[in-house]
OpenMM code with the backbone's topology and positions (N, CA, C; nanometers):
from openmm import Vec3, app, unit

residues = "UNK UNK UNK UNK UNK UNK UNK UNK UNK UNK UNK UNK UNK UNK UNK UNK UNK UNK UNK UNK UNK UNK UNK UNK UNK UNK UNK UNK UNK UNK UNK UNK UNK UNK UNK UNK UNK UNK UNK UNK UNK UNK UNK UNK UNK UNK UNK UNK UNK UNK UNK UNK UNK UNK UNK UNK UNK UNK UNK UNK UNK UNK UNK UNK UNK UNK UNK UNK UNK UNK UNK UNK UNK UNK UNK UNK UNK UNK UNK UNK UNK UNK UNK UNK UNK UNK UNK UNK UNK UNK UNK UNK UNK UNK UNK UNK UNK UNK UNK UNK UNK UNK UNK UNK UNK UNK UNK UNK UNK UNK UNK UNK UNK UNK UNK UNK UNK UNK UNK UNK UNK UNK UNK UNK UNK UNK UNK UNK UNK UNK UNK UNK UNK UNK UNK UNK UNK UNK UNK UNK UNK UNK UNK UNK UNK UNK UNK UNK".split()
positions = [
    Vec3(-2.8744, 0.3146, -0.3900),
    Vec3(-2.8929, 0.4571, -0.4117),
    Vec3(-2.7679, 0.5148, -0.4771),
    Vec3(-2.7723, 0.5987, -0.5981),
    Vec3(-2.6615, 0.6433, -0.6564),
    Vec3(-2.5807, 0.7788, -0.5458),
    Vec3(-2.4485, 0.7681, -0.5821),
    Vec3(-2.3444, 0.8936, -0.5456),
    Vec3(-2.4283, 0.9873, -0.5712),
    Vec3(-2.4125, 1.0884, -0.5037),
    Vec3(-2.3786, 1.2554, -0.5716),
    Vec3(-2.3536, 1.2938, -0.6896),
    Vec3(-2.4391, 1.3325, -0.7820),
    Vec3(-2.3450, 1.3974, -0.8919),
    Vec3(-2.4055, 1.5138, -0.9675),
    Vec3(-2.3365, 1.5807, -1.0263),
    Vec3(-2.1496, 1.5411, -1.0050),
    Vec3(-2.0990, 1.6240, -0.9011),
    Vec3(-1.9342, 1.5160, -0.9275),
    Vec3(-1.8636, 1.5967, -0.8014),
    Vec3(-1.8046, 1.7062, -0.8116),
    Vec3(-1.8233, 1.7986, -0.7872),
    Vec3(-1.7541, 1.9568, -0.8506),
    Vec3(-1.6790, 1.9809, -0.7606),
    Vec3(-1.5602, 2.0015, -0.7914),
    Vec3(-1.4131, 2.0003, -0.6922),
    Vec3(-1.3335, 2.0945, -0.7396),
    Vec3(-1.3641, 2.2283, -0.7273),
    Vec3(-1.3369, 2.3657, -0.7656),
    Vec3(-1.1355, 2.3744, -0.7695),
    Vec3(-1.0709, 2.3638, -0.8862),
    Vec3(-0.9296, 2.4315, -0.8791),
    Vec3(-0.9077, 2.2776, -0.9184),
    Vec3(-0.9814, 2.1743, -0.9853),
    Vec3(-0.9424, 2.0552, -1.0606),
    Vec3(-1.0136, 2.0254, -1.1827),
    Vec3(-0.9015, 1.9811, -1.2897),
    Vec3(-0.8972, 2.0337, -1.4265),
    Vec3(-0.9418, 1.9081, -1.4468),
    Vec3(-0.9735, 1.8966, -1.5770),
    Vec3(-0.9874, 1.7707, -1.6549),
    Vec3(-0.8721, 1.7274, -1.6852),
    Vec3(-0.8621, 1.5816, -1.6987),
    Vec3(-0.7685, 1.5052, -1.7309),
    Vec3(-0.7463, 1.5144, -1.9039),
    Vec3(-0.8220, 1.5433, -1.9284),
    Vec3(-0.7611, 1.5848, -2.0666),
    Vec3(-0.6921, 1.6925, -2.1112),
    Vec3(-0.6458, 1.7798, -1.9813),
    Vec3(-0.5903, 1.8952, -1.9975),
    Vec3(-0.4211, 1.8656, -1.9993),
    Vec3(-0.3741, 1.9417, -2.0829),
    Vec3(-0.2178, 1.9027, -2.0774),
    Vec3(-0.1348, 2.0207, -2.0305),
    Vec3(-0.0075, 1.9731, -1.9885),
    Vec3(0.0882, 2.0528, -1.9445),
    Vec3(0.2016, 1.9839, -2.0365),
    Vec3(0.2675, 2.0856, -2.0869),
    Vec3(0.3718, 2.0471, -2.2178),
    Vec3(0.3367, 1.9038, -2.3058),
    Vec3(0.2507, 1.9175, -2.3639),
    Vec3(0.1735, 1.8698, -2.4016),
    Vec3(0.1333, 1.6841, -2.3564),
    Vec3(0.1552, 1.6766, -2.2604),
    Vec3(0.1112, 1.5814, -2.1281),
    Vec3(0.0192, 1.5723, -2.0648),
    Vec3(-0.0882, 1.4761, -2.1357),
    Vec3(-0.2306, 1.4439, -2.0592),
    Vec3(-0.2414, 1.3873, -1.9293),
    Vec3(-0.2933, 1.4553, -1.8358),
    Vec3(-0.3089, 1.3729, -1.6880),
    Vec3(-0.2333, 1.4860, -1.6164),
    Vec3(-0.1045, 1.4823, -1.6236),
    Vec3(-0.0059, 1.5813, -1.5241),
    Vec3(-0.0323, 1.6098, -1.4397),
    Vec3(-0.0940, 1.7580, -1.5034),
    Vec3(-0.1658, 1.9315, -1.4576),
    Vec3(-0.2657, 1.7968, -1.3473),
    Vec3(-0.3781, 1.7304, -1.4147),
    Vec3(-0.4975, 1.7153, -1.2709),
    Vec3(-0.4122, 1.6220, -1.1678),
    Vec3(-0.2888, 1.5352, -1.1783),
    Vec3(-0.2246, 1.5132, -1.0572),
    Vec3(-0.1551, 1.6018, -0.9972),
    Vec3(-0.0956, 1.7387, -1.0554),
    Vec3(-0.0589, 1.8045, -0.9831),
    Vec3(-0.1693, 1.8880, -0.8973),
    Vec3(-0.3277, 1.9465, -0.9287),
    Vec3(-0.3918, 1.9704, -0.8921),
    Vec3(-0.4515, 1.9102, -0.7582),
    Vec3(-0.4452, 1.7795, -0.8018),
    Vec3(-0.4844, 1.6457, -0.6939),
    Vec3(-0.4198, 1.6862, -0.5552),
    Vec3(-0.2643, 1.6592, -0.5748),
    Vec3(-0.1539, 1.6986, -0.4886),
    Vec3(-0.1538, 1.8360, -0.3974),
    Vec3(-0.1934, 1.9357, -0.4518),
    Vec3(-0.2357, 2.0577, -0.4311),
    Vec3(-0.3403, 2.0558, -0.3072),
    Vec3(-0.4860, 2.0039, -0.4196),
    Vec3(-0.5956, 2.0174, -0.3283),
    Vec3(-0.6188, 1.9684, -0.1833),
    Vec3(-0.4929, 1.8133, -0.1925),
    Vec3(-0.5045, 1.7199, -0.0979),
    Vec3(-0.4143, 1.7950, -0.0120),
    Vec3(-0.3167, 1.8300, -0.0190),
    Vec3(-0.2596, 1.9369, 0.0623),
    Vec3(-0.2876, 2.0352, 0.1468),
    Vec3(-0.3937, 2.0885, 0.0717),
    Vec3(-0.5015, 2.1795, 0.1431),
    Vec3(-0.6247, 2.1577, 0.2347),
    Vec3(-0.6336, 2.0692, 0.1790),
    Vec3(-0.7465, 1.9395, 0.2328),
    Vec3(-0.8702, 1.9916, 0.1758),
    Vec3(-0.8652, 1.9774, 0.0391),
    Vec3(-0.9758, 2.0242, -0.0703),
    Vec3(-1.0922, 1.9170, -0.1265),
    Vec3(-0.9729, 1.7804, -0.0791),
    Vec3(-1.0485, 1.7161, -0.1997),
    Vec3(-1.1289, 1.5914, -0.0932),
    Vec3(-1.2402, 1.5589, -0.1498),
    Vec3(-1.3107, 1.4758, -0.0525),
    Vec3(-1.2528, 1.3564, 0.0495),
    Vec3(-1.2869, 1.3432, 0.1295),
    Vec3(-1.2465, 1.2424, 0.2211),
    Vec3(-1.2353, 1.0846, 0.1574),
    Vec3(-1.2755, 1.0683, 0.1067),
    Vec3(-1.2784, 0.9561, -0.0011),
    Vec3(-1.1675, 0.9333, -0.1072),
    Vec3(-1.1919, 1.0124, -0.1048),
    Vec3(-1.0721, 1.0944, -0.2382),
    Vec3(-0.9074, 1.0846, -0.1873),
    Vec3(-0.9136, 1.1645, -0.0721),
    Vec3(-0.7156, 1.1337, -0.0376),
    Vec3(-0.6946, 0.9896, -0.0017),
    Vec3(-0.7796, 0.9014, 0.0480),
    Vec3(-0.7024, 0.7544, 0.0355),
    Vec3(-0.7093, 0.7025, -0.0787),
    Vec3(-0.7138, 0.7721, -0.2105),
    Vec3(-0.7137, 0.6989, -0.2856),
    Vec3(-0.5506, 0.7711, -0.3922),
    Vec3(-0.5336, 0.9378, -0.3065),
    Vec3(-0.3902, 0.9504, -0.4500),
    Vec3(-0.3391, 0.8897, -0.4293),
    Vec3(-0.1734, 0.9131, -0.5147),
    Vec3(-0.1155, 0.8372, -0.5286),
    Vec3(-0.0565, 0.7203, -0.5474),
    Vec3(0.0863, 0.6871, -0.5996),
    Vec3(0.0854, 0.5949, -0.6684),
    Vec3(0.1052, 0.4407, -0.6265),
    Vec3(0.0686, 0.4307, -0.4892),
    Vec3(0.0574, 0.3085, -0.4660),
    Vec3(-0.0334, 0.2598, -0.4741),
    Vec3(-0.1494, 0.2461, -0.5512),
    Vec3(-0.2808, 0.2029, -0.5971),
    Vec3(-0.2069, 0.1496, -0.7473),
    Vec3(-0.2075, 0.0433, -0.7728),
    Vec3(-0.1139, -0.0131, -0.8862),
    Vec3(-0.2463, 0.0171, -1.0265),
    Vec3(-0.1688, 0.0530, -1.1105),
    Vec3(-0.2627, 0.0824, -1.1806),
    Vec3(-0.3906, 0.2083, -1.2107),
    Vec3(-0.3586, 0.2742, -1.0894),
    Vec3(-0.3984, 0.4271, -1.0582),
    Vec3(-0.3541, 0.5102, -1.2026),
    Vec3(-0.4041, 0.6102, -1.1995),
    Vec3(-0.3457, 0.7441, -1.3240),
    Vec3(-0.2669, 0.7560, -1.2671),
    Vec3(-0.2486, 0.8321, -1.1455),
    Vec3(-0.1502, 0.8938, -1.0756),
    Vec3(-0.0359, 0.7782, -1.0593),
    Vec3(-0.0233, 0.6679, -1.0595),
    Vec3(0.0870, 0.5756, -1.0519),
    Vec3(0.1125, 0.5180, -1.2136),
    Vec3(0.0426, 0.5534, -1.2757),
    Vec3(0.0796, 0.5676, -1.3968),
    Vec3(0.1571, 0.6367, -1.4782),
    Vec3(0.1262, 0.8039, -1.4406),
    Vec3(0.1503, 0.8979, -1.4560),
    Vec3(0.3005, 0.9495, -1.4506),
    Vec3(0.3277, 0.8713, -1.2787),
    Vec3(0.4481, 0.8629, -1.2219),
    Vec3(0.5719, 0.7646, -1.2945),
    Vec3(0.5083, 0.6560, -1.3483),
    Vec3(0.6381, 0.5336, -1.4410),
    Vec3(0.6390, 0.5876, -1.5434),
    Vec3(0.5269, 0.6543, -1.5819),
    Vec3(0.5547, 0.7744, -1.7362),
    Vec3(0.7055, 0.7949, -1.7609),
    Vec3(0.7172, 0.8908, -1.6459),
    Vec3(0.7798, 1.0240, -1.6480),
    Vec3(0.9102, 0.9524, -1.5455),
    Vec3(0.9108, 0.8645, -1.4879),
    Vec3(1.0444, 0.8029, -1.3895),
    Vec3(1.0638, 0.8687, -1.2874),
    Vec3(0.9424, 0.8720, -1.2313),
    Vec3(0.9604, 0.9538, -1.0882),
    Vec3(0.8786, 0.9165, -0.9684),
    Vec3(0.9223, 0.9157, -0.8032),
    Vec3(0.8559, 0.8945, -0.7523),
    Vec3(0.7460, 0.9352, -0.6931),
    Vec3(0.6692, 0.9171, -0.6771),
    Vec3(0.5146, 0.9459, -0.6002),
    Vec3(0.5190, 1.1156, -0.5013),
    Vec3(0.6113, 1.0681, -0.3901),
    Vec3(0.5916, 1.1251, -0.3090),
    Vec3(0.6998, 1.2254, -0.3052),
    Vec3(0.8305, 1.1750, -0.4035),
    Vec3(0.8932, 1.2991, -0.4053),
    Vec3(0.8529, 1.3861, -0.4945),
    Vec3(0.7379, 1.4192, -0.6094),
    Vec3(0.6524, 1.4865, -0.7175),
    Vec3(0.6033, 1.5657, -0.5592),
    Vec3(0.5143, 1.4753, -0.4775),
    Vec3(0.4057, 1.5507, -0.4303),
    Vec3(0.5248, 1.6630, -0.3329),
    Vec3(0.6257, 1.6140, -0.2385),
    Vec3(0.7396, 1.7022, -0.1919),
    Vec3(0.7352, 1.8383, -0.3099),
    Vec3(0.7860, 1.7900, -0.3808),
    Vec3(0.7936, 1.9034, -0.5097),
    Vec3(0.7200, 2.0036, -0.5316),
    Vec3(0.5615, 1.9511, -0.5270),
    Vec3(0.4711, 2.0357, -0.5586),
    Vec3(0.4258, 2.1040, -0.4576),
    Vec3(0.4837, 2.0775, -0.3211),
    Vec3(0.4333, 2.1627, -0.2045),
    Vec3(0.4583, 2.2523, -0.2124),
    Vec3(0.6620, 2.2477, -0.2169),
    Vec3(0.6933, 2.3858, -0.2513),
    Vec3(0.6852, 2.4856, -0.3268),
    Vec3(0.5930, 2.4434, -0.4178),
    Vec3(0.5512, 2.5724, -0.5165),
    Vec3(0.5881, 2.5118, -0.6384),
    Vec3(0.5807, 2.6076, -0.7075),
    Vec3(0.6217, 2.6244, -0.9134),
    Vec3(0.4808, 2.6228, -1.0063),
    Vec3(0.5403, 2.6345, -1.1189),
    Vec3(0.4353, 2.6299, -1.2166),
    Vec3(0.4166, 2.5057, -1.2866),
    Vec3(0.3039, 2.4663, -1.3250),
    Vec3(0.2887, 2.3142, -1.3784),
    Vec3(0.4676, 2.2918, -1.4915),
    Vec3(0.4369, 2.4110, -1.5543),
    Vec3(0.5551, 2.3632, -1.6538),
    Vec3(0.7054, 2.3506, -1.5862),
    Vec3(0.7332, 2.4247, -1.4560),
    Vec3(0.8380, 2.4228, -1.4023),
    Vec3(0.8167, 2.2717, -1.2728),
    Vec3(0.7579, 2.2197, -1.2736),
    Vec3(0.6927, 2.0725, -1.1941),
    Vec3(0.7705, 1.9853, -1.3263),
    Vec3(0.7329, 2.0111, -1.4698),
    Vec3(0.7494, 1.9126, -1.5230),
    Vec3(0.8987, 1.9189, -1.5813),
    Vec3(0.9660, 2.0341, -1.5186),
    Vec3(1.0777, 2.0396, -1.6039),
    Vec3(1.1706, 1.9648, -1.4666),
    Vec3(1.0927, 1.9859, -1.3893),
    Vec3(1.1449, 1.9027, -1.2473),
    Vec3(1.1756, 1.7271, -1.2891),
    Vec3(1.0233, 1.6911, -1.3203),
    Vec3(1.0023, 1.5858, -1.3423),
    Vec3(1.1063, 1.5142, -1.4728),
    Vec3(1.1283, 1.5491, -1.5451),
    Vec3(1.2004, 1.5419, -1.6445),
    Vec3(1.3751, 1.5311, -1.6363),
    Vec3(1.4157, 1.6320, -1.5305),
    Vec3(1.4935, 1.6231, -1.4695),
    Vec3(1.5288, 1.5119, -1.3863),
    Vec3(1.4426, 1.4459, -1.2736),
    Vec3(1.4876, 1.3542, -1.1896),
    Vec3(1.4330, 1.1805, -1.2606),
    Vec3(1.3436, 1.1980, -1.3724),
    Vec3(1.3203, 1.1124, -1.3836),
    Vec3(1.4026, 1.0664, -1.5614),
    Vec3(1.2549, 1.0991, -1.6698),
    Vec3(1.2871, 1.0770, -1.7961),
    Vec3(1.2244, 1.1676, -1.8613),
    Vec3(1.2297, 1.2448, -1.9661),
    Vec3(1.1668, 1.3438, -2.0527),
    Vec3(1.1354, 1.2423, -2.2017),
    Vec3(0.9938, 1.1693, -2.1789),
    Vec3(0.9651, 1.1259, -2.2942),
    Vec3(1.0127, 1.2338, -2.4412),
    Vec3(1.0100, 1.1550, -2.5403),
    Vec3(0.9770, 1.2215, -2.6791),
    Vec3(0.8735, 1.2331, -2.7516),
    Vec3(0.8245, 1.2841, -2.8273),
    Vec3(0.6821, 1.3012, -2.8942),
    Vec3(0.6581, 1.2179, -2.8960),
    Vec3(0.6699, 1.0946, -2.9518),
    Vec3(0.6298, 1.0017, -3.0211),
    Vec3(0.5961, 0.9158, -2.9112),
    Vec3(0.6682, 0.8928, -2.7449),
    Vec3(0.5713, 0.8578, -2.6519),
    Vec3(0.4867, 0.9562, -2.5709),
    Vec3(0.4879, 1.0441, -2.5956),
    Vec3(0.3816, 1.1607, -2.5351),
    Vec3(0.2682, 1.1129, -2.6080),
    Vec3(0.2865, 1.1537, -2.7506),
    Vec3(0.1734, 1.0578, -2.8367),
    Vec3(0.0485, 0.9356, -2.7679),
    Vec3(0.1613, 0.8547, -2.7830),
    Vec3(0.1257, 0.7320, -2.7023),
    Vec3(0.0610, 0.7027, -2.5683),
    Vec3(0.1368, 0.7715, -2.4802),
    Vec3(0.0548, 0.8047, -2.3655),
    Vec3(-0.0399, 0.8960, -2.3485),
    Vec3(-0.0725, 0.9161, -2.4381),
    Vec3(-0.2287, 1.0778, -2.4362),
    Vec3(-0.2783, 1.0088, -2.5196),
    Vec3(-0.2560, 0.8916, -2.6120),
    Vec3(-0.3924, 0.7879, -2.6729),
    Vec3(-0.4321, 0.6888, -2.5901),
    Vec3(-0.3293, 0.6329, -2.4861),
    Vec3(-0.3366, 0.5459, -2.4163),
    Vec3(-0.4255, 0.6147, -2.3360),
    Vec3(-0.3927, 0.7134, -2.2207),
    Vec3(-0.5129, 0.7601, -2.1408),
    Vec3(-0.6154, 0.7918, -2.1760),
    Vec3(-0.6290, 0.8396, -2.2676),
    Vec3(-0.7303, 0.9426, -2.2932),
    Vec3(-0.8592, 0.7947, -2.3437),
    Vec3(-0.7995, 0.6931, -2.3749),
    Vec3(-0.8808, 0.5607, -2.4279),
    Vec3(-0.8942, 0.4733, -2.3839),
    Vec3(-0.8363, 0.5347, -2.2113),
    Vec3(-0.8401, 0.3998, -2.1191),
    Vec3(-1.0094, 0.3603, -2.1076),
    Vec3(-0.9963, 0.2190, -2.1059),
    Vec3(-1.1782, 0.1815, -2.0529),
    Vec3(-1.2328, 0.1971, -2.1554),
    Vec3(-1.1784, 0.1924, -2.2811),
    Vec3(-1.2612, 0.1506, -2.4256),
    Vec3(-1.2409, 0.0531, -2.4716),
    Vec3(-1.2706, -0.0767, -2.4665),
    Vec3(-1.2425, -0.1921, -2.5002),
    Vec3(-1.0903, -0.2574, -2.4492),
    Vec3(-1.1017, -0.2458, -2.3451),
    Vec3(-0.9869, -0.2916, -2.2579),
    Vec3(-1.0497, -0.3333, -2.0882),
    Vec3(-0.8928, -0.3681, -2.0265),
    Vec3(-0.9316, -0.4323, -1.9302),
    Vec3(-1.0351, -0.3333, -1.8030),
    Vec3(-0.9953, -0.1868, -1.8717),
    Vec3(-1.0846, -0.0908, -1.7429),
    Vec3(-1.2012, -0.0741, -1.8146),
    Vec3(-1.2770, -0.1241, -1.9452),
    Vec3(-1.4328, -0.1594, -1.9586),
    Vec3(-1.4664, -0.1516, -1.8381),
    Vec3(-1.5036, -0.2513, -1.7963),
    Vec3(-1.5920, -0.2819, -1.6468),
    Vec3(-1.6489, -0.2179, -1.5236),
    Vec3(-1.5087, -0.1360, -1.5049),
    Vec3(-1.5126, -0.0112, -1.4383),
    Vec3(-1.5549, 0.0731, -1.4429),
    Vec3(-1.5895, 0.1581, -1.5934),
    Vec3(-1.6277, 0.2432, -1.6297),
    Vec3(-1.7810, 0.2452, -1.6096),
    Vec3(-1.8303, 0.1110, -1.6739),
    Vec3(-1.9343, 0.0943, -1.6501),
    Vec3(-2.0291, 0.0975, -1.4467),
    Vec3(-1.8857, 0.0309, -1.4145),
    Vec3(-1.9949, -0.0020, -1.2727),
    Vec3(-1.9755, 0.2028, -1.2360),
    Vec3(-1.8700, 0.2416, -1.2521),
    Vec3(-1.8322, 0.3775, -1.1908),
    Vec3(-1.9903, 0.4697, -1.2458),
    Vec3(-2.0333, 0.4435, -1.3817),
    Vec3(-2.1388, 0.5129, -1.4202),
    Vec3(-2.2749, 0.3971, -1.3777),
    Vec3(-2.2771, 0.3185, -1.3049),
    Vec3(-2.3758, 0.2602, -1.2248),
    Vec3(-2.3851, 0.3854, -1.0939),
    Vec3(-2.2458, 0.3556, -1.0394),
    Vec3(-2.2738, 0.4396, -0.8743),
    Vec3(-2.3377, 0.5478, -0.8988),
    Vec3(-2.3217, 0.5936, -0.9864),
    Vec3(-2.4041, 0.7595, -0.9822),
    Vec3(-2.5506, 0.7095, -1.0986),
    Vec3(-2.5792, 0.6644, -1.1296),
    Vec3(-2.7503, 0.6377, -1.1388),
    Vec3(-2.7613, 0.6706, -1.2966),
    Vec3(-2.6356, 0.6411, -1.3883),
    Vec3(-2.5993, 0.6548, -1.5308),
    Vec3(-2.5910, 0.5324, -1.6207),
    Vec3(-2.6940, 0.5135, -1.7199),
    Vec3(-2.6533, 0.4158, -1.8297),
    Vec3(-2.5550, 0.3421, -1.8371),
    Vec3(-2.5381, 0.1949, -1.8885),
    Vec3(-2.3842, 0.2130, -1.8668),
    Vec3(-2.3014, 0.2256, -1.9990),
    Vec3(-2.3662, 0.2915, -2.0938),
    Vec3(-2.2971, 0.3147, -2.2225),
    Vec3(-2.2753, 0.4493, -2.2274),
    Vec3(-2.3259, 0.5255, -2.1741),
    Vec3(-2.3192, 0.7110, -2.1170),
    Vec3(-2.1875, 0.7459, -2.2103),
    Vec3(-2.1419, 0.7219, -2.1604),
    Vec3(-1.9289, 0.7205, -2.2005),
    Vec3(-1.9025, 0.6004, -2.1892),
    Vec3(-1.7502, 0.5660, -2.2356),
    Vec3(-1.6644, 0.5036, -2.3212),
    Vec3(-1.5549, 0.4893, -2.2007),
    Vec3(-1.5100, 0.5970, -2.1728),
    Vec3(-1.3535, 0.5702, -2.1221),
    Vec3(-1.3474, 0.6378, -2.0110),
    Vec3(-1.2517, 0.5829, -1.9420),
    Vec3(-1.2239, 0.6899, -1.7680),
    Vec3(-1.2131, 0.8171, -1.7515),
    Vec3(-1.1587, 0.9038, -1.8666),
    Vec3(-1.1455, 1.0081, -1.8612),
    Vec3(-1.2417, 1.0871, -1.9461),
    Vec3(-1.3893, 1.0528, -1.9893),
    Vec3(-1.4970, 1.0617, -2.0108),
    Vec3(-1.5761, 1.0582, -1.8763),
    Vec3(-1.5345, 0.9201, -1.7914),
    Vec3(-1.6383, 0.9561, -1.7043),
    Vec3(-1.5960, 1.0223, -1.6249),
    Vec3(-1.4674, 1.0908, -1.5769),
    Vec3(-1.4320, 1.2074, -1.5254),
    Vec3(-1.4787, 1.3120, -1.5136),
    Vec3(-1.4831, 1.3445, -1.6443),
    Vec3(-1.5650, 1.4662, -1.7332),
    Vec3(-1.6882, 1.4766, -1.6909),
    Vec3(-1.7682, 1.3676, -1.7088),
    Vec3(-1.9518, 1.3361, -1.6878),
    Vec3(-1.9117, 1.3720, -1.5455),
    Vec3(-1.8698, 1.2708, -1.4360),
    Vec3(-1.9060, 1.2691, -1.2969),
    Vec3(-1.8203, 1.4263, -1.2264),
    Vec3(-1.7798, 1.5228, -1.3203),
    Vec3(-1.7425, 1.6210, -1.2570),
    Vec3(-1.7878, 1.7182, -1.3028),
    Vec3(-1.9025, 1.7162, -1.3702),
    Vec3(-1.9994, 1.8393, -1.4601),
    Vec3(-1.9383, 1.8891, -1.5299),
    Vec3(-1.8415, 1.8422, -1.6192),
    Vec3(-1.7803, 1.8819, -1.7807),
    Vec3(-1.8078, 1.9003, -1.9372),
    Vec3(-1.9142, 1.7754, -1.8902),
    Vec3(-2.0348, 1.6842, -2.0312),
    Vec3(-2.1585, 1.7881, -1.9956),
] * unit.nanometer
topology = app.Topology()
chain = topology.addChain("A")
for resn in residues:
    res = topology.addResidue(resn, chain)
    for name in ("N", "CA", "C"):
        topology.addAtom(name, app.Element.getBySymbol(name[0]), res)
């Protein structure tokens, strides 16, 4: 029997949304937020953060040279996405265009002919979807969160 869908998780953005022009960020900082509040499904908080190897959010985090849980510390206390990232930038590394670039083609194309194919596909199995629907993870984001 397929999931729920979609999952509509009110005060979380698409991953294609950027903060200084940084794809992913903004919805881990959102993530961090919601889970804080205890917004986001039960399913859902054992899965932030970046000890899931290979996660966005632990991705997100070797981006930028920072740790997991001192971001989420960070974001408890408040600020604005852009003042989070001027944080981030600060304790960690402040890419340059040219890997901002890179990492917003890289995400944004994860699960298109790469090793997260597979995933994409079974992820648009659980919810009762084709498995050619979308292309990439942050497509089926989009689909499985009523964006598409």
């Amino acid at each position: 029997m397929p999931k729920p869908y979609p999952t509509i998780i009110p005060g979380l953005r698409s991953p294609y949304d950027q903060v200084g022009g940084i794809v992913y960020f903004g919805r881990m900082l959102d993530k961090i937020r919601l889970n804080a509040e205890r917004k986001l499904p039960e399913e859902w908080s054992a899965m932030v953060g970046s000890e899931h190897a290979g996660s966005f959010d632990s991705r997100c985090c070797h981006f930028l040279g920072v740790d997991y849980d001192s971001i989420v510390a960070e974001t408890i206390k408040g600020g604005s996405d852009e003042e989070l990232l001027a944080w981030a930038f600060g304790k960690g590394r402040k890419p340059d265009r040219e890997d901002i670039e890179v990492w917003n083609g890289f995400m944004a194309k994860r699960g298109w002919k790469d090793a997260a194919s597979q995933r994409v596909k079974e992820r648009l199995k659980e919810i009762g979807l084709e498995p050619d629907t979308v292309r990439t993870m942050f497509g089926f984001i989009d689909l499985d969160e009523g964006r598409r």
